[in-house]
N, C-alpha and C positions, 0 to 999 in steps of 0.2 A: 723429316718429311716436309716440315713445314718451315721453310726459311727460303733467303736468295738465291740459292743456287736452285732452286725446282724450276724447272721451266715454265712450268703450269699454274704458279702463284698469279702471276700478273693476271694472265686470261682470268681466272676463274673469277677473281675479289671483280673483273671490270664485268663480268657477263650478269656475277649475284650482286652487284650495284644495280646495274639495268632491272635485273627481276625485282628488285626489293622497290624501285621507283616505279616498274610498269603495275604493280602489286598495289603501290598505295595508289595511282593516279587511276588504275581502273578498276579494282574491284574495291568490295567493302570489309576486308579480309583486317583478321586482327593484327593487333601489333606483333603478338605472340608468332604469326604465322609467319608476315613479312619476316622477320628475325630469325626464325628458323631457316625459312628460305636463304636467306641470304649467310647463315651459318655454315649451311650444307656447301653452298657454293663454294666458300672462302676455307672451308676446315676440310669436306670432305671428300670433295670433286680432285682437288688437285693431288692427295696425300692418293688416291686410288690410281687416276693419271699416272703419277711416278710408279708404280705398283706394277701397273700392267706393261706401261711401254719400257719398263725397265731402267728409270732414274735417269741419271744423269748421263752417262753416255762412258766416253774415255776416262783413265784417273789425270786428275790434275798432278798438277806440276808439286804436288808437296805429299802427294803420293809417291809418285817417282822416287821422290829423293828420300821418302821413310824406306822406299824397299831398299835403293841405294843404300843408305846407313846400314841397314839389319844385315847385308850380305857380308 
């Protein structure tokens, strides 16, 4: 769920950057909390993302060619 092919990795680590800097720059919130926040973003946001819209889309090309083989 969690690697380069999720489409949703980039967005989420750039959106829980922004909250984890809008977090320390404006309120008085702990380190614990920023860090949470920004956990959620980067671990949980995206892994759900792929979940509901259904992963990655078509099989790749090395798909193909494992059904290829097995046939």
């Amino acid at each position: 769920m969690i690697d380069a092919g999720n489409p949703y990795v980039l967005p989420s680590v750039v959106v829980g950057a922004a909250v984890y800097l809008g977090l320390t720059a404006v309120t008085d919130a702990s380190l614990l909390i920023r860090v949470g926040a920004l956990l959620a973003f980067v671990v949980v946001v995206p892994a759900a993302l792929d979940r509901l819209f259904g992963g990655r889309g078509g099989p790749t090309s090395l798909d193909e060619e494992d059904e290829r083989d097995g046939d």
